[in-house]
N, C-alpha and C positions, 0 to 999 in steps of 0.2 A: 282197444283192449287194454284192459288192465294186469301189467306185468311189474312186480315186487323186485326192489332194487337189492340185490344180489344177498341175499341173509344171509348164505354163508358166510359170506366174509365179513359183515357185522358181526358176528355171531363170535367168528373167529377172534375178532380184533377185541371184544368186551369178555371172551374166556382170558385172553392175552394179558388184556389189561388187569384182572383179576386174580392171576397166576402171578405177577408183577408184585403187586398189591401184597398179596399173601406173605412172599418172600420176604418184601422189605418190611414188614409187620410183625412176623415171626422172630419170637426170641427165645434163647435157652434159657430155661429157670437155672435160675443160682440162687447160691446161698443166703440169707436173710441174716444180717450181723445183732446182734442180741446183748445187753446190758444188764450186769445181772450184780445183785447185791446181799450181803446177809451180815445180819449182827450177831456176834458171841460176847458172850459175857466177860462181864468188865468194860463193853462199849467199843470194844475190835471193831470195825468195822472192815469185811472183805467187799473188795465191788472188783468189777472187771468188767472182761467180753467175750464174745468165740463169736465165731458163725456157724450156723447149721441151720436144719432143714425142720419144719414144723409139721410137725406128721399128727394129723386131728387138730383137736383145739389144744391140746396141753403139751405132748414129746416133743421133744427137740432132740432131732438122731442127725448124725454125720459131722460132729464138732472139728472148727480147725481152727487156728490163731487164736488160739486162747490166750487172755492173760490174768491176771492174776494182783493185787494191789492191796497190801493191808495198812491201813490207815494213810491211803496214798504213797505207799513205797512200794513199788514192783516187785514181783518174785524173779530171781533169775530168771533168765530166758521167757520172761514174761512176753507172750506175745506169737510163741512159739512154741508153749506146754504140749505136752501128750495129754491125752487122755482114755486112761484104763478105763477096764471097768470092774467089778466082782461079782466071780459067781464059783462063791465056797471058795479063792483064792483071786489074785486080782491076776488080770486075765489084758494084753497088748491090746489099745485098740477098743474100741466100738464102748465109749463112754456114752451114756445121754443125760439128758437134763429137762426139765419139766419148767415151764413157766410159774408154778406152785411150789416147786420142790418136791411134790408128793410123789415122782417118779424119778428121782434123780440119779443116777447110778455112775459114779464117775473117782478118779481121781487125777486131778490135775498136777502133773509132777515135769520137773525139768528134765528126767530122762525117762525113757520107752521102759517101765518098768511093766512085768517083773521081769526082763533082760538086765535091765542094768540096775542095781541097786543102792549105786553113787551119786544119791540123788542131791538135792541142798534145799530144795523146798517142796512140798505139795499141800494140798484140799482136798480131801476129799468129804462126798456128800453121797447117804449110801441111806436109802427107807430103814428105817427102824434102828437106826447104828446114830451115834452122836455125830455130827459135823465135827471134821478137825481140822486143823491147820498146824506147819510146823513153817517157821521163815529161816533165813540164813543162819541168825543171830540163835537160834535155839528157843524164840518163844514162841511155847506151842497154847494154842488157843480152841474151847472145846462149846460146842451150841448142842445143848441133851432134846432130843425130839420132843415135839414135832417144829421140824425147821420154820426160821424164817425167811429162807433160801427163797428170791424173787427175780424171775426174769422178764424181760420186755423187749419185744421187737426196739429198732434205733427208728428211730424217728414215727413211733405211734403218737406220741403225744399233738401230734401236729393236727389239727383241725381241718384246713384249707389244701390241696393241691395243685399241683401246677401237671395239668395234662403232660405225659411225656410224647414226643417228635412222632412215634411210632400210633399212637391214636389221632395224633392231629392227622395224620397221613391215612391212617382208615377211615376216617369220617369224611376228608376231602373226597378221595377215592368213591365213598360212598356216595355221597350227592352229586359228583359226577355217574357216576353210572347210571343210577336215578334218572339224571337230566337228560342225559344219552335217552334211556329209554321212554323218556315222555316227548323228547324231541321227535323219535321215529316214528314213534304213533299218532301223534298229531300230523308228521308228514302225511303217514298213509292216510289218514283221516278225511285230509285235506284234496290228495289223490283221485280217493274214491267221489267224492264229491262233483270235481271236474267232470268226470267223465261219465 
């Protein structure tokens, strides 16, 4: 008679391995670091960074480590900016930014304003308001809509990738379980045959 070697505990051993699998696969999303640039008149050039979170194709909501760079000179605390935002006054906190600029709602300043008002530099970038900028020194610099405020993911430009540790390991995982289960089945196959 024909008696099937023990499925539960295959059964067990390939949810096991699976639940394993899972863990070590599983990652928390974080933030996406972002390179962003815009020209004002006269040839200013501001560029910088933050990170944050890309909500659709265009917002960029949850900004942190901002910095800040006109004509390749830092803004104070460049790296470490707050970012307001306004709405009918500028408001601590919850700045965003658009990959177009066409949502941009932000000001980038060395302290948590409107708390603190001892600022030494900011940016701001606000729909339908001119782009401004003030630096240490007192030159303030002014871009009249519609911006040419442009963001980009770090490192899109790149063509080619290199799988990360976490998919080589689901794909291995994968073709073994695969194997597992073509092995078993040809066992029993083989089984029934005998007898």
């Amino acid at each position: 008679m024909y008696k099937f070697f023990a499925p539960a505990v295959a059964r067990k051993s390939i949810n096991t391995m699976a639940a394993g699998l899972a863990l070590l696969t599983s990652s928390v999303a974080s933030a996406t670091t972002f390179d962003w640039s815009e020209t004002f008149e006269g040839g200013v050039v501001l560029t910088g960074s933050f990170e944050g979170t890309l909500v659709g194709s265009n917002l960029i909501t949850n900004l942190s480590n901002i910095s800040v760079l006109v004509n390749g000179v830092a803004f104070v605390g460049s790296g470490s900016l707050y970012a307001s935002h306004f709405d009918g006054g500028w408001v601590s906190g919850g700045g965003v930014a658009s990959l177009d600029g066409s949502q941009n709602n932000f000001l980038f300043v060395d302290v948590d304003l409107p708390n603190d008002f001892d600022y030494t530099n900011f940016f701001y970038s606000i729909p339908g308001f001119t782009d401004t900028f003030i630096t240490p020194g007192g030159t303030l610099g002014a871009s009249p809509p519609p911006t040419n405020f442009t963001a980009r993911a770090r490192g899109q430009e790149q063509v080619a990738s290199v799988p990360e540790p976490a998919t080589w390991m689901m794909m291995v995982g994968g073709f073994g379980l695969a194997g597992i289960g073509l092995r078993q089945r040809r066992d029993v196959a083989v089984r029934v045959r005998l007898i």
